[in-house]
C-alpha positions as CSV (number, residue, x, y, z in Angstrom):
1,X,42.5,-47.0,107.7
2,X,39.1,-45.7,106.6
3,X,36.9,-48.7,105.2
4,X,33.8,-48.2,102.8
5,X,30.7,-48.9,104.4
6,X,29.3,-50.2,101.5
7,X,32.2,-52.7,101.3
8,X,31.8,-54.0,104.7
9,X,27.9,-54.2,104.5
10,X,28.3,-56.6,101.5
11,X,31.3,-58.3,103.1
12,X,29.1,-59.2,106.1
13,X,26.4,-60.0,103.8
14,X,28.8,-62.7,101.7
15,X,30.1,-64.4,104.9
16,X,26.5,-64.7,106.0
17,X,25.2,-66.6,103.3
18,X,28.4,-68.5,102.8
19,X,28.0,-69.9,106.7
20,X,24.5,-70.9,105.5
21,X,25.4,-73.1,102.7
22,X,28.1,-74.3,105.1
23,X,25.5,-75.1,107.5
24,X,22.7,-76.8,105.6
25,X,25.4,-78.5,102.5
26,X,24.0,-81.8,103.8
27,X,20.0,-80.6,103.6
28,X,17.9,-83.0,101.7
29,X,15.1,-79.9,101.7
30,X,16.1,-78.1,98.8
31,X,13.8,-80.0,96.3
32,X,14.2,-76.9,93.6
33,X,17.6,-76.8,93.9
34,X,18.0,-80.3,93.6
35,X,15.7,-80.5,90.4
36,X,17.7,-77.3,89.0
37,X,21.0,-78.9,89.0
38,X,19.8,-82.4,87.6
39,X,16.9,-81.2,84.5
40,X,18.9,-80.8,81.6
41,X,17.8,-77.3,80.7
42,X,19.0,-75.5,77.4
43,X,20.9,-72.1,78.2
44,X,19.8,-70.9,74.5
45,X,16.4,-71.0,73.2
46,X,15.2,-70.1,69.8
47,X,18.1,-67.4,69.7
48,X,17.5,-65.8,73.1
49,X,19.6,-66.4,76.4
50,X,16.9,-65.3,78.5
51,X,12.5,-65.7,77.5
52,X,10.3,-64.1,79.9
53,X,7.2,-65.9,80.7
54,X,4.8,-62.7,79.0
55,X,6.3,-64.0,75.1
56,X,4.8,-67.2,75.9
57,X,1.2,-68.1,75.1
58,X,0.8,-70.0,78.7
59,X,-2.7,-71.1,78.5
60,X,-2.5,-72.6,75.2
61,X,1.1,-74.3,76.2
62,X,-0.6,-75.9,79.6
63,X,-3.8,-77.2,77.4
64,X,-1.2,-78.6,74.4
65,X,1.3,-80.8,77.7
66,X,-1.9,-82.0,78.1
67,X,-4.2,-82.7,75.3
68,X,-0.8,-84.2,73.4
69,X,0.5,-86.1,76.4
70,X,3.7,-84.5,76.7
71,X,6.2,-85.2,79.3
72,X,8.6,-82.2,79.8
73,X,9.9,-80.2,82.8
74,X,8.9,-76.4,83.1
75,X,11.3,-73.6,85.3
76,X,10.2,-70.2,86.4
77,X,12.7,-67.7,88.1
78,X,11.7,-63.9,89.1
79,X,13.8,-61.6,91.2
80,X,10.9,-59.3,91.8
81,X,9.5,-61.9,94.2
82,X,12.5,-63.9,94.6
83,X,10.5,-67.1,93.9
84,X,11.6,-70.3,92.2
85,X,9.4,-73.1,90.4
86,X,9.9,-76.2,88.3
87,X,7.0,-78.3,86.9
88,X,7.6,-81.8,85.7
89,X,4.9,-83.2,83.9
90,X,4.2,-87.0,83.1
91,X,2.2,-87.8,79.2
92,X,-0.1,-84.7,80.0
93,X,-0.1,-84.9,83.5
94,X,1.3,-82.7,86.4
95,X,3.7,-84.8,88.3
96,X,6.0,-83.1,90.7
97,X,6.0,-79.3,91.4
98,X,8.1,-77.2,93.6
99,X,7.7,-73.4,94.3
100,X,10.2,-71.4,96.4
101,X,10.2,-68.2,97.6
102,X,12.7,-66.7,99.9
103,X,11.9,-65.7,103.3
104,X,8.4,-68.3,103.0
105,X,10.1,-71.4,102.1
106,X,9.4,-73.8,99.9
107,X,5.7,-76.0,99.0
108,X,5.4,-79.1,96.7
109,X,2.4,-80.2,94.8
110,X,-0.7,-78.9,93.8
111,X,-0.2,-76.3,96.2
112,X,3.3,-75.1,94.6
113,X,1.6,-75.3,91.0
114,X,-1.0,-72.7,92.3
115,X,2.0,-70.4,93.4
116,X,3.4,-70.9,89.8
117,X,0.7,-70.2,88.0
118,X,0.5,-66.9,90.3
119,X,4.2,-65.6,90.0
120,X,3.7,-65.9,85.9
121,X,2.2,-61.7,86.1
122,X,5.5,-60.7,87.0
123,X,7.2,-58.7,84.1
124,X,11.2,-60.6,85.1
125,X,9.7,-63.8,85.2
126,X,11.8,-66.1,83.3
127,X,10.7,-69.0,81.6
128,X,12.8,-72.6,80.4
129,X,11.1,-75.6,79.4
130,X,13.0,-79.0,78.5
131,X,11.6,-82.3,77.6
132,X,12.6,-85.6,78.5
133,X,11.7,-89.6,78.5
134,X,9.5,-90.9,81.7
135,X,12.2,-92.4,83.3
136,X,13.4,-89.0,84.6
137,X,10.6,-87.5,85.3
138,X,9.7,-90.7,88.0
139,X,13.3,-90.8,89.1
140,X,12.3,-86.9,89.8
141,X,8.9,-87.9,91.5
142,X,10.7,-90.8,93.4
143,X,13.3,-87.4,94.8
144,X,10.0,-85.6,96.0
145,X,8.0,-88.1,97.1
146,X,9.9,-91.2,97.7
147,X,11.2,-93.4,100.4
148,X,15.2,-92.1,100.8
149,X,18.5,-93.1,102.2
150,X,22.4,-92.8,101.9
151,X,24.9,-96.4,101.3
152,X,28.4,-95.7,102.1
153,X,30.7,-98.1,101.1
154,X,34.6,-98.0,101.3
155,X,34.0,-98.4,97.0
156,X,31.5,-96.1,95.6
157,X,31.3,-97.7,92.6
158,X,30.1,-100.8,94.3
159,X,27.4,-98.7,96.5
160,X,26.6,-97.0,93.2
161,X,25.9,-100.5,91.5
162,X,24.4,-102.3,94.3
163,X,21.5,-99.3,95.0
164,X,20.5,-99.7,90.7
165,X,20.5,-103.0,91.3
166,X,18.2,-103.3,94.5
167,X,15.8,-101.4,92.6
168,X,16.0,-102.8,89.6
169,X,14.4,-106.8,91.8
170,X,11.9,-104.8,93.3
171,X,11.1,-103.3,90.2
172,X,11.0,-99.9,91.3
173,X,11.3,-96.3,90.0
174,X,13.7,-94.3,91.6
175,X,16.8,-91.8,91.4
176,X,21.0,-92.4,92.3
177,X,23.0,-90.5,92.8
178,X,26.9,-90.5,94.0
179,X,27.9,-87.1,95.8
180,X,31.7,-86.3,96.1
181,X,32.8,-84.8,99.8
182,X,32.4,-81.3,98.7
183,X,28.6,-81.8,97.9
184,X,29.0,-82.0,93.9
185,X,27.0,-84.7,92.1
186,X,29.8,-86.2,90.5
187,X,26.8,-88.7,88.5
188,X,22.8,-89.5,88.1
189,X,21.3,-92.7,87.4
190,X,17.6,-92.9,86.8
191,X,15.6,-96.5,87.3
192,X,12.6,-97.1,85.5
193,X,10.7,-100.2,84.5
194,X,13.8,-102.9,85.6
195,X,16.2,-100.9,83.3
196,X,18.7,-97.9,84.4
197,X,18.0,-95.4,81.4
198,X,20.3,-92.6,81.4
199,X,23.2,-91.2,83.5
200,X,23.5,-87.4,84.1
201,X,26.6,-85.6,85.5
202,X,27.2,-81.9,86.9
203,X,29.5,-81.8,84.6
204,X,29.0,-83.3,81.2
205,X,26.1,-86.5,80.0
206,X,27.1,-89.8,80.9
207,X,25.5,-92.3,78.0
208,X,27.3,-95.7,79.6
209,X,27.5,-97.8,82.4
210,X,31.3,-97.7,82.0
211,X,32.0,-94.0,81.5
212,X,30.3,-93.3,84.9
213,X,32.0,-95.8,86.8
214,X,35.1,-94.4,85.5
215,X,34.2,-90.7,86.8
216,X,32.6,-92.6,90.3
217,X,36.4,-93.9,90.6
218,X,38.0,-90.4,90.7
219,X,35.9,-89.0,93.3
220,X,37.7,-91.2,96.6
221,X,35.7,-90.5,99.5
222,X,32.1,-90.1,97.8
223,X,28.8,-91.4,99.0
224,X,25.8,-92.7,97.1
225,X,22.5,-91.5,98.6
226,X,18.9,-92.8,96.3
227,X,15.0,-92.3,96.4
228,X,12.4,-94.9,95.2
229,X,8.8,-94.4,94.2
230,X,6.6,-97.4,92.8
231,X,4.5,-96.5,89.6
232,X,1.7,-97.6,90.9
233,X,2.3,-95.1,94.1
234,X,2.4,-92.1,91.2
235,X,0.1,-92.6,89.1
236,X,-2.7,-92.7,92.4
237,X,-1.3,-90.5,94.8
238,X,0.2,-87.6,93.3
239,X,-0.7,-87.3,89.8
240,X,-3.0,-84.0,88.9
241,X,-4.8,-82.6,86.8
242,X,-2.9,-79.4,85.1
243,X,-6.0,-77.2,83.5
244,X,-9.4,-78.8,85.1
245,X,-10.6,-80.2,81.9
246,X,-9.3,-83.5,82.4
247,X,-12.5,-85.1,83.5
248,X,-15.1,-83.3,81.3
249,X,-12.7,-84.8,78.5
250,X,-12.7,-88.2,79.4
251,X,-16.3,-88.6,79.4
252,X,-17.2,-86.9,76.4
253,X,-14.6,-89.5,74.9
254,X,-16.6,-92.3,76.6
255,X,-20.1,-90.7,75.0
256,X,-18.3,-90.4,71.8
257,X,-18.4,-94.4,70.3
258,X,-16.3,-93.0,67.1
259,X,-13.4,-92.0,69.0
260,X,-10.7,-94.1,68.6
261,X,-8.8,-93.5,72.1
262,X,-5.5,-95.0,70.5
263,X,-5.4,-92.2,68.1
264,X,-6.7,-89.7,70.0
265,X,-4.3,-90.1,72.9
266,X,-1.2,-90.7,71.0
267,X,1.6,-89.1,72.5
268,X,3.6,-86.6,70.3
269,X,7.4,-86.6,69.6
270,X,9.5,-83.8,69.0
271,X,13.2,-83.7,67.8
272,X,14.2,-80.7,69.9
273,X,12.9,-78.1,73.0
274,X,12.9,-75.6,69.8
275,X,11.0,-77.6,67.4
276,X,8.4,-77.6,70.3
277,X,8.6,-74.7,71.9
278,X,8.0,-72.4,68.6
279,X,4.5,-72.6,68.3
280,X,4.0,-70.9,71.6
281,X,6.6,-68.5,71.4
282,X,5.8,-64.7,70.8
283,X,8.4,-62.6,69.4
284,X,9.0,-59.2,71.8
285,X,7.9,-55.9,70.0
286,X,9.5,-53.2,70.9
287,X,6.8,-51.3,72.3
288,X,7.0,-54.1,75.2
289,X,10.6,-54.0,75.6
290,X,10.3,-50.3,76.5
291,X,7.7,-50.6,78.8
292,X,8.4,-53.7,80.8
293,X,12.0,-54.5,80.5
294,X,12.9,-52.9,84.1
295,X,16.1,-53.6,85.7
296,X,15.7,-57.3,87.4
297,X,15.7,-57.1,91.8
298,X,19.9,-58.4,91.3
299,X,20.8,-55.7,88.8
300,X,19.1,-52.9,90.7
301,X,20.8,-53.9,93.8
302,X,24.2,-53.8,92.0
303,X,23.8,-50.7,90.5
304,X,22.5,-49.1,94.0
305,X,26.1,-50.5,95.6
306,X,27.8,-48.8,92.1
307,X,26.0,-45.4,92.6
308,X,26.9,-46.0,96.6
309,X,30.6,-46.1,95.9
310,X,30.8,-43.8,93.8
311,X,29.2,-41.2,96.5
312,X,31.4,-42.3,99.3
313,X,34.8,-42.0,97.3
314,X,33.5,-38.6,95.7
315,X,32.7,-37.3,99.5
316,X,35.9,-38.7,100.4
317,X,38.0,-36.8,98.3
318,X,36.4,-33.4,99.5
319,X,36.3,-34.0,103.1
320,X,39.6,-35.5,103.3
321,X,41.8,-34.0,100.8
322,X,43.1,-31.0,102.7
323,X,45.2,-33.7,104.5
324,X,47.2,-33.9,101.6
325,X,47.1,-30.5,100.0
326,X,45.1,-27.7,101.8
327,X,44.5,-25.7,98.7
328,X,42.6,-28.3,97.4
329,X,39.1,-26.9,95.7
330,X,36.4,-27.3,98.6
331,X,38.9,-28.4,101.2
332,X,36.8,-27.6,105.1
């Protein structure tokens, strides 16, 4: 039996990367991938399934999260580099940040917001933004940052309840989470402020305490695993600044006697990612879209293994075909 080559390259290639999930599926270091699966990002955005990061205005979206206080979560993806970054802001401020790149692993913090703002050149850099109450972006701090563990109890719904509830006397901030034995997050609890805000699941939003114990009692054999932060922790050890003008505003607010700070500091509400997102949102022209819009790093690679078929079953058919009839047109 004659095999393709191209075939078994990219059979050896699946089994490879299957044997790694295999091997690290119990990893607590994938902070991105961790972030990705829980931030509730939108798949469609003001009409377009993908938005690359050159029709945003950046600058003046960075200088807006933070003059207006906004707390919001912020993912970049580009195949050229194969990096990955999310930024979670809290009222203005840059909170968590985690940029990976494959083959250099990943960095957290200031650090990983300096990579992000570098990887925003590339032309495939995709760009998502969500926003979100405080609660969630601390239970997302308390992931990065925070003291961790695993409770396994023989009822998951009771380890479930009883971690919500620990952090809840000792007023903490902090994420929950119950994992099924095949690694899904069957449900997401975030603590904040003595109250447990919202539940999100893999699979659909949770609203009530009820609804998720009902999912946590299909799932037979799950553990619950957590991470807690205290507020006070964040707010002094790994808050930063996101544009460098935090400090040259907040003493020319304390020159300024007129300045009402409760005014000038108010934080903003917005009814949707769109309703917010619009104003920094530059529509393509096509003049851009012929010059930049390159095949992305995956879809090259696909369509290298499609014009490598092709070739081998084309040279197949002449080299071979005099087998079966050896008047064949270019038969050796």
């Amino acid at each position: 039996m004659l095999l393709n080559p191209v075939t078994v390259m990219r059979t050896r290639k699946e089994i490879g990367r299957l044997r790694n999930i295999l091997t690290h599926s119990r990893d607590f270091s994938g902070n991105e991938k961790r972030f990705n699966g829980i931030v509730p990002f939108e798949s469609n955005l003001l009409g377009h399934k993908v938005i690359l990061t050159r029709h945003i205005k950046w600058r003046q979206l960075i200088y807006f999260i933070q003059a207006n206080k906004i707390t919001c979560s912020i993912h970049l993806a580009s195949d050229n580099i194969k990096a990955r970054a999310t930024l979670v802001t809290l009222e203005g401020r840059g909170l968590a940040c985690v940029f990976g790149r494959r083959g250099k692993g990943t960095v957290s913090g200031e650090l990983a917001y300096a990579e992000l703002l570098m990887a925003l050149k590339e032309t495939d850099c995709t760009f998502n933004l969500t926003l979100f109450e405080s609660a969630l972006a601390y239970g997302l701090a308390a992931m990065l940052y925070g003291q961790r563990g695993i409770k396994t109890l023989e009822t998951p719904r009771i380890a479930f309840l009883g971690c919500l509830e620990d952090m809840k006397a000792n007023g903490k901030a902090g994420c929950v989470q119950v994992v099924n034995p095949e690694g899904e997050i069957i449900v997401t609890a975030f603590v904040y402020g003595g109250k447990t805000h919202s539940y999100v699941s893999s699979r659909q939003d949770i609203n009530c305490g009820r609804t998720a114990g009902i999912a946590i009692q299909k799932s037979p054999g799950a553990h619950c695993r957590w991470w807690s932060l205290s507020k006070e922790q964040v707010s002094r050890d790994f808050m930063f600044d996101l544009t460098g003008l935090e400090n040259i505003a907040r003493l020319s607010s304390l020159d300024d006697e007129s300045v009402d700070s409760g005014d000038s500091f108010a934080t903003r509400k917005y009814d949707s990612n769109e309703e917010f997102l619009v104003q920094f949102f530059k529509k393509p022209l096509l003049v851009d879209t012929l010059l930049f819009d390159n095949l992305s790093a995956k879809e090259q690679h696909e369509w290298d293994c499609k014009v490598a078929r092709e070739s081998v079953a084309r040279r197949s058919i002449v080299n071979f075909s005099h087998y079966i009839n050896p008047f064949w047109e270019g038969a050796n």
